[in-house]
N, C-alpha and C positions, 0 to 999 in steps of 0.2 A: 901588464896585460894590455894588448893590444899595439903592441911598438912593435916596429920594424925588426928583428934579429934573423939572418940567415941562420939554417939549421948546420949544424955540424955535418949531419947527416940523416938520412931517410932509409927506415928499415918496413920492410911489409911482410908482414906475419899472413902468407895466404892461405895454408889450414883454418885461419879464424872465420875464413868469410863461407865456409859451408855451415857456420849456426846462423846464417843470416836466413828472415823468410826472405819468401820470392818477390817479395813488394821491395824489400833493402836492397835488392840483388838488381834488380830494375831500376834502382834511385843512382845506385855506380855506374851501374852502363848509361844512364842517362849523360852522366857526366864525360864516362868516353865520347860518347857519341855527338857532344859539344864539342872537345877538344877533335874530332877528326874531321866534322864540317868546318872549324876555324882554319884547321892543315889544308884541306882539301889532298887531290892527288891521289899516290899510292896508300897513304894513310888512311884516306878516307875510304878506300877500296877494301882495304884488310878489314877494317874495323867494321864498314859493313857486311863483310865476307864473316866476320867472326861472330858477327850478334846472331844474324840467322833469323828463322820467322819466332823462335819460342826462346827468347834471353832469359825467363827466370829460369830455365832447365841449362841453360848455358854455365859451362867453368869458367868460371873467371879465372886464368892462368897468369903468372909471375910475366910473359912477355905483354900482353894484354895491358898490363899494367902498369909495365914499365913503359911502353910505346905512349900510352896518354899522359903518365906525369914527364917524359920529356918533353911533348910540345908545350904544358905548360911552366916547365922549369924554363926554357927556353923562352914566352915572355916574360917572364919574371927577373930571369937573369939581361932581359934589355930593359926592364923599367920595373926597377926594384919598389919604387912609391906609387905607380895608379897612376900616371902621369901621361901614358900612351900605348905602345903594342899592349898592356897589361891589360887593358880594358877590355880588348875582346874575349877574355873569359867572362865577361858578364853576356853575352851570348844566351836567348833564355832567361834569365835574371830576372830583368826589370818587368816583364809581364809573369812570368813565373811566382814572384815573388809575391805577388798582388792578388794572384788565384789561389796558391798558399795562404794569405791571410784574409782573402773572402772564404775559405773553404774553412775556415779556422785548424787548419793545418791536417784536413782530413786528405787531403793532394799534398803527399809530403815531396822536399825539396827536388827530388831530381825526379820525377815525375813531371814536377811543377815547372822544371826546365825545360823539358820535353814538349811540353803543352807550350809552352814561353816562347822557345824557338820555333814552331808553327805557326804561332800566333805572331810572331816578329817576322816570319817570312812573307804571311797572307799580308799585311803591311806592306812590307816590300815593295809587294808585287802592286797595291794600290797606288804607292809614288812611283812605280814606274819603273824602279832600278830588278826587280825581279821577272824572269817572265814566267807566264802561268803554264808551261810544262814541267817547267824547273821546280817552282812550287809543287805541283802536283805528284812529280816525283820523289822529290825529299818526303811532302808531308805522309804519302803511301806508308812511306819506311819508317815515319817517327811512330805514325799510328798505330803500327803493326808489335811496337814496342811496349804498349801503354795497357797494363793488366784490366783496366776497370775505365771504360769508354762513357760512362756516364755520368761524367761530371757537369751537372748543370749551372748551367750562371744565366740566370735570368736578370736580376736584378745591375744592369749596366753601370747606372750610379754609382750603387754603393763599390762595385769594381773600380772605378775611375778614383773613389775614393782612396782605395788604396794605393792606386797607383801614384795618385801624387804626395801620396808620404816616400816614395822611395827616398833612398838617402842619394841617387844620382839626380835629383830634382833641381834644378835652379829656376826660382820665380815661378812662370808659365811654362818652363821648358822642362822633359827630362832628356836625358845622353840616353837611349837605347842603344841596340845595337842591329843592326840589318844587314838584308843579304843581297847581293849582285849574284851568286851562283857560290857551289861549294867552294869553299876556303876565299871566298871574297867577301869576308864581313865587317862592317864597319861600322864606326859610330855616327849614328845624327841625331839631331837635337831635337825635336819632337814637340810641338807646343800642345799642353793638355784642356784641348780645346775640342768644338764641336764637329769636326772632322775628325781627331781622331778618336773621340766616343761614338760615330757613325761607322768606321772602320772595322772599329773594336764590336762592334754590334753586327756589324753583317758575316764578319768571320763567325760570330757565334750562332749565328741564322744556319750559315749553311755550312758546316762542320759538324764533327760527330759529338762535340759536347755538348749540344743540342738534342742527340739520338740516345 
């Protein structure tokens, strides 16, 4: 458990995913929708063309499907260990992860990406590598995704708290991941300091998990 082994192979049973509710159903497209902002391009075209304003009413179809585990088989198959391209699947992730265990998992995981990836973009756009139409554009579209808009995080601390347990944490620093525009994401090193708990505070100010 836990070791490296390539799979033989990869079967997807898609009859199974109409017992899912509409929050499950949300938590996978979240995950598409990770993998088509990392692609950019036509990918990131379709996939927005395919979610639409209402993704829990959306089918999730065998192409659909197959289109997001190729862009991530494709890093995986250039950095089989988390050593490089593989990292921008954590895209989302590392603030994601952290509103998942300040919410005590009531913001389950691809939701929690969702919000992750907003919240990695409004950063961004703070250090300068994002600009704030691009921002406002994506976040239109991640929001429009997200069943239950109230998620409150008042308490900043304890958020920061989690944040620096992530497992991409070294010392003072974590690896996020950010944005220069669709399909331009990358990693920076982030120190968990008083700038970016001011960051992380004013996205929450004036964002809808505040509303």
């Amino acid at each position: 458990i836990g070791a490296f082994h390539p799979p033989i192979a990869v079967y997807n049973y898609v009859p199974f995913l109409d017992s899912l509710s509409a929050d499950d159903r949300v938590n996978g497209i979240g995950e598409i929708v990770k993998h088509g902002l990392i692609k950019g391009g036509n990918t990131y075209a379709y996939i927005r063309k395919y979610v639409g304003d209402i993704p829990e009413k959306r089918k999730i179809t065998e192409d659909i499907i197959f289109r997001s585990l190729r862009i991530k088989c494709d890093l995986i198959e250039q950095d089989e260990f988390d050593t490089g391209p593989r990292r921008l699947l954590n895209y989302g992730h590392t603030f994601g992860h952290a509103l998942e265990g300040y919410t005590k998992n009531k913001i389950p995981h691809g939701i929690g990406v969702l919000v992750g990836m907003d919240m990695a973009n409004y950063i961004s756009v703070q250090r300068g590598l994002l600009s704030k139409r691009a921002f406002g554009t994506i976040s239109a579209f991640l929001w429009k995704l997200i069943p239950n808009r109230k998620m409150y995080l008042t308490d900043i601390d304890r958020y920061m708290d989690y944040l620096s347990h992530d497992k991409k944490v070294i010392g003072d620093r974590v690896d996020a991941l950010l944005c220069r525009g669709i399909g331009k994401v990358e990693v920076v090193a982030l120190k968990l300091d008083t700038r970016l708990r001011k960051e992380i505070a004013s996205y929450v100010s004036t964002c809808q998990l505040k509303k």
